[in-house]
C-alpha positions as CSV (number, residue, x, y, z in Angstrom):
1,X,109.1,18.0,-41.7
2,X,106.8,20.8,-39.9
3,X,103.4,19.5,-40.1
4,X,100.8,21.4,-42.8
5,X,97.6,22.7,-42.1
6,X,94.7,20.2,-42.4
7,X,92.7,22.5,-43.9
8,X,95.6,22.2,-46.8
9,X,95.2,19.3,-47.3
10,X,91.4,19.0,-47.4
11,X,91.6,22.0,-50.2
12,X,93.8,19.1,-52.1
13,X,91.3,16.5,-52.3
14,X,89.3,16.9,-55.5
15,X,85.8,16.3,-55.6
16,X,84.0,13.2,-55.7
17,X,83.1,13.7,-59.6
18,X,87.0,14.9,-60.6
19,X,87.9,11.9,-58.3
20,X,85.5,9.6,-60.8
21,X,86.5,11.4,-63.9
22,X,90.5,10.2,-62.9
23,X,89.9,6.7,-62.5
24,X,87.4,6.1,-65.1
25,X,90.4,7.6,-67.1
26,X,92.8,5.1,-65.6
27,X,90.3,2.0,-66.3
28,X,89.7,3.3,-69.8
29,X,93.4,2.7,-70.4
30,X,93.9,-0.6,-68.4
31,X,91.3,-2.1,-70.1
32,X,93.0,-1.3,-73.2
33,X,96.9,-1.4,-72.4
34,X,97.1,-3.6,-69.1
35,X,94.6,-6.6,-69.7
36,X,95.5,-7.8,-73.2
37,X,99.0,-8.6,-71.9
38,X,98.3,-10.2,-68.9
39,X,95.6,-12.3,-70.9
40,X,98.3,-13.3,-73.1
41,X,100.9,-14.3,-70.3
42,X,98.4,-16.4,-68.5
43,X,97.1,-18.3,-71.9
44,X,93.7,-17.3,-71.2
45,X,90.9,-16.2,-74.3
46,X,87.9,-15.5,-72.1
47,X,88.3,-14.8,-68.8
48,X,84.2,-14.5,-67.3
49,X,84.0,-13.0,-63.8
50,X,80.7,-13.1,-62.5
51,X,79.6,-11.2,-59.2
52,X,76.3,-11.2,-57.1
53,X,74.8,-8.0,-55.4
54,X,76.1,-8.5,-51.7
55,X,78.2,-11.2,-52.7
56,X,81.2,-9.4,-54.5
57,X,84.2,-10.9,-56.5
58,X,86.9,-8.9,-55.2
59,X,88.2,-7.8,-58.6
60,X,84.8,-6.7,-60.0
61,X,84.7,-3.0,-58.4
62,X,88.1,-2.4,-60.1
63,X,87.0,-3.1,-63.7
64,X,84.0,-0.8,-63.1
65,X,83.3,2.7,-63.5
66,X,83.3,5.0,-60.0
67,X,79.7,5.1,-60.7
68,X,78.7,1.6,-59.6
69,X,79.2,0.7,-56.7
70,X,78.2,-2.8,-56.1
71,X,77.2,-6.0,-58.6
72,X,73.7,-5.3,-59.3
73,X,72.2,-9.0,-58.8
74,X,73.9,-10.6,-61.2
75,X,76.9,-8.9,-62.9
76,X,78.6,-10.8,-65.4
77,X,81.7,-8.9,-67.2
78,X,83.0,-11.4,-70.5
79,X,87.0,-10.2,-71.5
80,X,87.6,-11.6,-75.0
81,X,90.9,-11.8,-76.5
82,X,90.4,-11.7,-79.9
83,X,92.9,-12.6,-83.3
84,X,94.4,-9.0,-82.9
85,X,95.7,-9.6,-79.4
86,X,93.1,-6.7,-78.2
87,X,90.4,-7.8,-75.8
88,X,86.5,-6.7,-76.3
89,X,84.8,-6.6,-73.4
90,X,81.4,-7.2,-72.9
91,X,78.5,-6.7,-70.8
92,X,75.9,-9.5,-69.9
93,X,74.2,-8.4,-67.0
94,X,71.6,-5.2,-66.2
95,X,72.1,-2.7,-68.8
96,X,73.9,0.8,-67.5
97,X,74.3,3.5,-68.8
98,X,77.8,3.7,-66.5
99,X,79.3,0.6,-68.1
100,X,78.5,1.6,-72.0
101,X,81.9,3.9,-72.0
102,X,83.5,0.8,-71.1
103,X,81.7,-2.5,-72.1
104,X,79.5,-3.9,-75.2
105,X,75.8,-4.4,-73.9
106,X,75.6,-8.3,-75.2
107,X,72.6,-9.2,-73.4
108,X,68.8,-8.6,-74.0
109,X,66.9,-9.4,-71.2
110,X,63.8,-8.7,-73.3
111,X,64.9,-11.5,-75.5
112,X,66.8,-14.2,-73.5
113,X,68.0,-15.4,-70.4
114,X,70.8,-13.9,-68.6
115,X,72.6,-17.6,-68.5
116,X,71.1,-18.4,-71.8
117,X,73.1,-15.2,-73.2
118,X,76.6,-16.4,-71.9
119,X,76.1,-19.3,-73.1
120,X,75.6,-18.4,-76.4
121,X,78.3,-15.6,-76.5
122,X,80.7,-18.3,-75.2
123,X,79.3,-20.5,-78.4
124,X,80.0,-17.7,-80.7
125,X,83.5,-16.5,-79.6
126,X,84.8,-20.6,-79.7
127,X,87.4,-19.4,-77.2
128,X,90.0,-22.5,-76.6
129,X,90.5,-21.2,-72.9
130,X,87.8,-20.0,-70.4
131,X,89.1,-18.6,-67.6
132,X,86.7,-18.7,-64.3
133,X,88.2,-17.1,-60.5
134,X,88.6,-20.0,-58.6
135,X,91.6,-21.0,-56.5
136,X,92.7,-22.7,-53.4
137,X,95.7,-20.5,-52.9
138,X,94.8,-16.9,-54.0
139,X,91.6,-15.4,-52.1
140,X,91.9,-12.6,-54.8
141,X,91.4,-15.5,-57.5
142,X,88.8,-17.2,-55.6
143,X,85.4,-14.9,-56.2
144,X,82.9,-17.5,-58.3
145,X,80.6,-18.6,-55.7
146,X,79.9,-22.1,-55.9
147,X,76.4,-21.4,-57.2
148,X,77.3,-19.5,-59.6
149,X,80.0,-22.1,-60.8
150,X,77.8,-24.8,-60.3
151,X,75.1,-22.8,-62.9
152,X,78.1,-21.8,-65.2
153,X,79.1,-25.4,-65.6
154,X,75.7,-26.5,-66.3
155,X,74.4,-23.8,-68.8
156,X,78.4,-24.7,-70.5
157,X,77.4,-28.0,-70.4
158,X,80.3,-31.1,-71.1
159,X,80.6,-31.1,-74.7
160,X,81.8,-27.2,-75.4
161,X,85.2,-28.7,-76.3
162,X,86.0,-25.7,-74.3
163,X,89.2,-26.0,-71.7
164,X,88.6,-24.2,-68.1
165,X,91.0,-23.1,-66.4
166,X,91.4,-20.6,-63.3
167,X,92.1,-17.5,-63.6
168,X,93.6,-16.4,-60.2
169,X,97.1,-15.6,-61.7
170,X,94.9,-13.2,-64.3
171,X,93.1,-11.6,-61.2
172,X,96.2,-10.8,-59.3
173,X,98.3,-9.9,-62.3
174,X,95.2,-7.1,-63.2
175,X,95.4,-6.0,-59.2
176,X,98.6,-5.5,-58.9
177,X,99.7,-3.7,-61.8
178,X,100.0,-0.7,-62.2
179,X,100.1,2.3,-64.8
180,X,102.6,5.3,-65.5
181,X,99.8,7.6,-64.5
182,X,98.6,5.6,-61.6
183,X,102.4,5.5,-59.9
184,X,102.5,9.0,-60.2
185,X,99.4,10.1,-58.9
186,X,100.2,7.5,-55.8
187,X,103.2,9.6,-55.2
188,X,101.2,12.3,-53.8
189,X,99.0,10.1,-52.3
190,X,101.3,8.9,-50.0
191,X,102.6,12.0,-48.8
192,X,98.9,13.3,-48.1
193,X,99.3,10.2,-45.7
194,X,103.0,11.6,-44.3
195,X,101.5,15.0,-43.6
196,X,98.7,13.7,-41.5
197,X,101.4,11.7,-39.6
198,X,103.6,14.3,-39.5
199,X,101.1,16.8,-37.8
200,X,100.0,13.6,-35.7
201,X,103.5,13.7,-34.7
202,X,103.7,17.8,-33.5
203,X,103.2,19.5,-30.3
204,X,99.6,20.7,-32.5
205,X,98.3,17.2,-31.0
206,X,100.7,15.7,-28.4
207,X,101.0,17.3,-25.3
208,X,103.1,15.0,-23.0
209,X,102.0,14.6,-19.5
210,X,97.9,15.2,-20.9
211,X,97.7,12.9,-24.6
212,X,97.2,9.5,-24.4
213,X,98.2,7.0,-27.4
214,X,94.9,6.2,-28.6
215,X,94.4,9.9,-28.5
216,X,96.4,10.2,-31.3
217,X,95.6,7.5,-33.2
218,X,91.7,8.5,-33.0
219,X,93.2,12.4,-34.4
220,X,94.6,10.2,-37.3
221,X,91.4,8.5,-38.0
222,X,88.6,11.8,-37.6
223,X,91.4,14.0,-40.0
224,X,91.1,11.1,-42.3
225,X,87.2,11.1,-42.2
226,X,87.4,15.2,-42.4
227,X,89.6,15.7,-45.6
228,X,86.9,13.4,-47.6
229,X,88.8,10.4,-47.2
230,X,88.8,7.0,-45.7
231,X,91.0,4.8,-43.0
232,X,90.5,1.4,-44.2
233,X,91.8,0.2,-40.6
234,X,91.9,1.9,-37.5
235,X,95.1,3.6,-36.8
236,X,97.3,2.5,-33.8
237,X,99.9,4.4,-31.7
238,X,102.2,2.6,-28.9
239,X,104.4,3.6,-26.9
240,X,108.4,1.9,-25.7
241,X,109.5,2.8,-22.7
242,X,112.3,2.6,-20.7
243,X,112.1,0.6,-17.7
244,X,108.5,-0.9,-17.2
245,X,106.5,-3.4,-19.4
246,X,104.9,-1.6,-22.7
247,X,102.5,0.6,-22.2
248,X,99.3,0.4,-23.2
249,X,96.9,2.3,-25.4
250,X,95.7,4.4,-22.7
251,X,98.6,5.3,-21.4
252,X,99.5,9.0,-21.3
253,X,102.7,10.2,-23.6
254,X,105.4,10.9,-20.9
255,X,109.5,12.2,-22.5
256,X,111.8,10.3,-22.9
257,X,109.3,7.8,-25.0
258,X,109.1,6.0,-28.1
259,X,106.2,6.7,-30.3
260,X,105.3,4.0,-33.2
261,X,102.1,4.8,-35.5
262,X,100.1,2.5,-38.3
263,X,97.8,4.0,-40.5
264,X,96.3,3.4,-43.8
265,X,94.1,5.5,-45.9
266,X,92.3,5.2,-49.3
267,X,92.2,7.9,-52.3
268,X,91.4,7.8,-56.0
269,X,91.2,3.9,-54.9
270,X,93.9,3.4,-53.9
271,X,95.1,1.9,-50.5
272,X,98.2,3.5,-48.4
273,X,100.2,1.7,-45.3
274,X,102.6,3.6,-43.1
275,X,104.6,3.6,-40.2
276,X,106.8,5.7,-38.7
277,X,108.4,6.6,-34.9
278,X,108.6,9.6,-33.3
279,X,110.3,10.4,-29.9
280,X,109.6,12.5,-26.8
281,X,112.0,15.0,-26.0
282,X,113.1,15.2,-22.4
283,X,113.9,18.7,-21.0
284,X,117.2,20.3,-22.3
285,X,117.2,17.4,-25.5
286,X,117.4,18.6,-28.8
287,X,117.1,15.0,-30.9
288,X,116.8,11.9,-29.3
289,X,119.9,9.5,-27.6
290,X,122.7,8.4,-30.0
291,X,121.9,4.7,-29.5
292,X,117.6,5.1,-30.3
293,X,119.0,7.3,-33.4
294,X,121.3,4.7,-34.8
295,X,118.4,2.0,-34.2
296,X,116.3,3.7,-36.9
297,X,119.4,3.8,-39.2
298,X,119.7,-0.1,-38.5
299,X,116.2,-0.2,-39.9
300,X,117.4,2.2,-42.7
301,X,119.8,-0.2,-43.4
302,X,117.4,-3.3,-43.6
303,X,115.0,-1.6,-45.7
304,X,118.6,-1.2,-48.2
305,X,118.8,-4.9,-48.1
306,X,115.5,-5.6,-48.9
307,X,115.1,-3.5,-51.6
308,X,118.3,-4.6,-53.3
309,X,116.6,-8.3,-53.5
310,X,113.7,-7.0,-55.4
311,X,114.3,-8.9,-58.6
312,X,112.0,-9.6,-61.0
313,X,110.8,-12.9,-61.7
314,X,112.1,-14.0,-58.0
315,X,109.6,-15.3,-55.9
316,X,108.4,-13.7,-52.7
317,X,109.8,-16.1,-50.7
318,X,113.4,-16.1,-52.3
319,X,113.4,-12.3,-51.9
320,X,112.3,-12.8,-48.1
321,X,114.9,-15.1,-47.4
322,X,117.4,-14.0,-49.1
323,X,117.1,-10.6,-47.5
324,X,116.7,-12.0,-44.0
325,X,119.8,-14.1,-44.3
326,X,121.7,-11.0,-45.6
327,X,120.5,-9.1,-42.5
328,X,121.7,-12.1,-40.2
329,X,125.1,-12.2,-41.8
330,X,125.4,-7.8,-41.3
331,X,124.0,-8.8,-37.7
332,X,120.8,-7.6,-37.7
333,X,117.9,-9.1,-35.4
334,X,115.5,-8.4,-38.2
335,X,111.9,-9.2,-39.0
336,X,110.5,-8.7,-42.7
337,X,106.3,-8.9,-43.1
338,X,106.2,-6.8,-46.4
339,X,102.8,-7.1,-48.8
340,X,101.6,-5.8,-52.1
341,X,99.1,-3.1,-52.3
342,X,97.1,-1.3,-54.3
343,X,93.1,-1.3,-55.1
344,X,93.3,-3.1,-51.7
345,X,95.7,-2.4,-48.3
346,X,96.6,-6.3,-48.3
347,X,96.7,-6.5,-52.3
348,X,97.7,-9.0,-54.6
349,X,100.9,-10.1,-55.3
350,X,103.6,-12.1,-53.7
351,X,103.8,-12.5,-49.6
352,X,106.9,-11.7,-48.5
353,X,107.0,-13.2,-44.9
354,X,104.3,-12.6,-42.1
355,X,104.3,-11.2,-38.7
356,X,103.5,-14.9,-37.3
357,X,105.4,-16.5,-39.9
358,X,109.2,-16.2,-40.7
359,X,109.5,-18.7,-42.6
360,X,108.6,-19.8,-46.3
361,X,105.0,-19.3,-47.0
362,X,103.2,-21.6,-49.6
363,X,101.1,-20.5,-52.7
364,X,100.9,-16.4,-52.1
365,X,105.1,-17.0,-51.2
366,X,105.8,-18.5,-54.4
367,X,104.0,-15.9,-56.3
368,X,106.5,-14.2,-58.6
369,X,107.6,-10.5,-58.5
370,X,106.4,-8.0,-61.3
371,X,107.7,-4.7,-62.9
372,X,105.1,-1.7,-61.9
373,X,104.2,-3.5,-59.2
374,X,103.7,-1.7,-55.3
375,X,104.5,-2.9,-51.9
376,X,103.2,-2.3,-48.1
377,X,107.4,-2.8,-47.2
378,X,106.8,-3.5,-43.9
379,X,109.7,-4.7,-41.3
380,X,111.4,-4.4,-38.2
381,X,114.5,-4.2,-36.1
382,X,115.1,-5.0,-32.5
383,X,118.0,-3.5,-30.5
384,X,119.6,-3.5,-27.0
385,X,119.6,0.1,-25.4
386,X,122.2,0.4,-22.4
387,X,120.2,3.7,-21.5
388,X,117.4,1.4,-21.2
389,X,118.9,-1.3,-19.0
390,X,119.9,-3.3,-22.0
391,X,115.9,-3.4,-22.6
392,X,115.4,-3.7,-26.3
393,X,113.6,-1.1,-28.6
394,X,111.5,-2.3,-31.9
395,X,112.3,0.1,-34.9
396,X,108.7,-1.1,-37.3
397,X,109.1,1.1,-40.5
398,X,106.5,0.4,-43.2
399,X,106.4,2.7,-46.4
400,X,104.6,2.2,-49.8
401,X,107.0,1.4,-52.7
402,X,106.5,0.5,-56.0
403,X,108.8,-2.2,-58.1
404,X,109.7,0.1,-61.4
405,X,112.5,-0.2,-63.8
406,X,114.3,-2.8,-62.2
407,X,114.5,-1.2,-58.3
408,X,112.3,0.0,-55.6
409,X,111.3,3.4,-54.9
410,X,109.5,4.7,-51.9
411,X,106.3,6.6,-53.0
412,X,106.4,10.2,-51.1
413,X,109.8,9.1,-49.7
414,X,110.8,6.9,-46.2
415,X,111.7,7.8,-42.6
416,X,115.3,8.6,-41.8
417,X,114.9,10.6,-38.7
418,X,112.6,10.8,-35.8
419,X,109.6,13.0,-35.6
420,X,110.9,15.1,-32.3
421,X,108.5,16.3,-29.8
């Protein structure tokens, strides 16, 4: 693909108050259309997420408007699900004018206590379940301080008749999900991030012999920062080599070299993850040696088998090892370290294998796999170059996907060639 012109793609980055307008859209509608389901499948009436300025729940941005920005020192959000199957939802902390669109004001401060307030709202509703984010497994499900639990459980008091329960699975389940207009919008999302790779990846920025890796990965970062938008890690370039021990960071691009890339950026709030190779032409080459060409197709292929074991309801270990056992049997040395994504790079959702960690993973591994669900699929194949001495080559691919009517499909499309330089 011939790289764009960054200027292009800043002109395509809508201003801060479109941007707000969009997702205050999209939370309008998950509050209305996502939540009461996911309340129902996790047996939960009230589910009460409280958040203290500096001391965030990580759901609580994403069930506010774009105008706050933080908890403001005591934010307490209550979801109700009422005899309808709809869910109210209320507002008992600071009153804003941001959250009225969105929330019932249910608290006075004139008149009571902001703990006094819950209390009695929880009195009133006589919900059977209470659901509070705690959890030992799930850090997404894990945001109640322990000061603020320990003041919820004493302003509830031990005769409410009232049953808690976490609400983890809740948490991740609103996360992770995702809406019609949300997937389509992440489309182009993710091929804002493919341009900026793909110019990363362009004689415009990589002159062998004078650019260094980190060169490159810094460009990725500042035409992040200059289009309006964010890295929310620093990008990385490295270098295989035939030869000599990898290269470093600050090693200068020579031909004949193997260029992988990592970079992530955030839009409309939501988080991308991509990597893709590129090769160093030497003089007289057009496209890069047969064997480094069919590597990436082995990592083509991998990513085939992966996908296929996306099956909802399976865990993600049983789609992690099942996959990796398939690649084993087609004789591929294969490594699969795929995560969700979404409101956050590493989102919520099932784990499907680690980098440091091939095996089955407890609690976040046994997480099930959802419909409109989307996924960091991250992986790797390692392969034996004769060119190279017999010195092997790591093919790392990693492309956002999302899990929609019953298959994966790769947001702004995957690698199947090498970026030639």
């Amino acid at each position: 693909m011939a790289p764009g012109s960054i200027r292009d793609l800043k002109e395509r980055i809508r201003p801060l108050r479109e941007q707000a307008e969009i997702t205050d859209n999209w939370l309008g509608k998950r509050l209305q259309v996502i939540l009461p389901g996911l309340m129902e499948r996790e047996g939960i009436d009230l589910w009460v997420v409280i958040a203290r300025e500096n001391n965030e729940d990580p759901v609580i941005l994403s069930l506010m408007p774009a105008t706050i920005l933080s908890a403001r020192r005591r934010t307490i959000l209550v979801f109700h699900r009422n005899k309808k199957g709809e869910v109210d939802c209320l507002n008992l902390g600071k009153p804003d004018p941001g959250l009225n669109r969105f929330y019932k004001q249910a608290w006075d401060p004139q008149k009571e206590g902001q703990w006094e307030a819950l209390a009695r709202k929880i009195g009133d509703l006589r919900p059977g379940t209470l659901g509070i984010n705690v959890s030992g497994e799930f850090a997404f499900g894990d945001g109640l301080s322990s000061s603020q639990k320990e003041e919820f459980l004493q302003i509830l008091g031990t005769d409410s008749g009232v049953e808690i329960k976490s609400a983890a699975k809740l948490a991740l389940g609103w996360l992770e999900k995702r809406t019609p207009e949300e997937i389509i919008a992440y489309e182009g999302i993710n091929r804002i991030a493919h341009e900026i790779i793909a110019r990363a990846y362009s004689s415009q920025v990589i002159h062998p012999g004078i650019t260094c890796a980190v060169d490159v990965a810094w460009w990725m970062r500042q035409t992040i920062n200059d289009i309006g938008l964010q890295a929310w890690f620093q990008p990385t370039v490295d270098i295989q080599r035939a030869g000599e021990e990898t290269p470093g960071p600050d090693s200068v691009i020579l031909p004949g070299d193997v260029l992988h890339c990592d970079m992530g950026l955030c839009y409309l709030g939501l988080a991308t993850d991509t990597q893709q190779m590129a090769y160093i032409l030497r003089p007289g080459e057009t496209s890069p040696p047969r064997e480094i060409a069919e590597a990436l197709n082995t990592c083509n292929r991998l990513q085939d088998i992966f996908a296929a074991n996306f099956i909802e309801g399976r865990t993600g270990n049983e789609i992690f090892q099942k996959s990796l056992q398939q690649a084993g049997q087609e004789g591929i040395t294969a490594m699969i370290y795929t995560h969700p994504i979404g409101y956050h790079g590493h989102g919520a959702g099932p784990t499907m294998g680690l980098f440091d960690q091939q095996t089955f993973i407890p609690g976040p591994g046994e997480y099930p796999l959802y419909k409109d669900t989307c996924y960091a699929v991250e992986l790797n194949i390692k392969e034996k170059i004769s060119a190279w001495k017999d010195k092997e080559i790591m093919i790392a691919l990693e492309q956002t996907a999302v899990f929609t009517n019953g298959k994966v499909e790769y947001l702004g499309g995957r690698q199947k060639e090498f970026f030639c330089i």
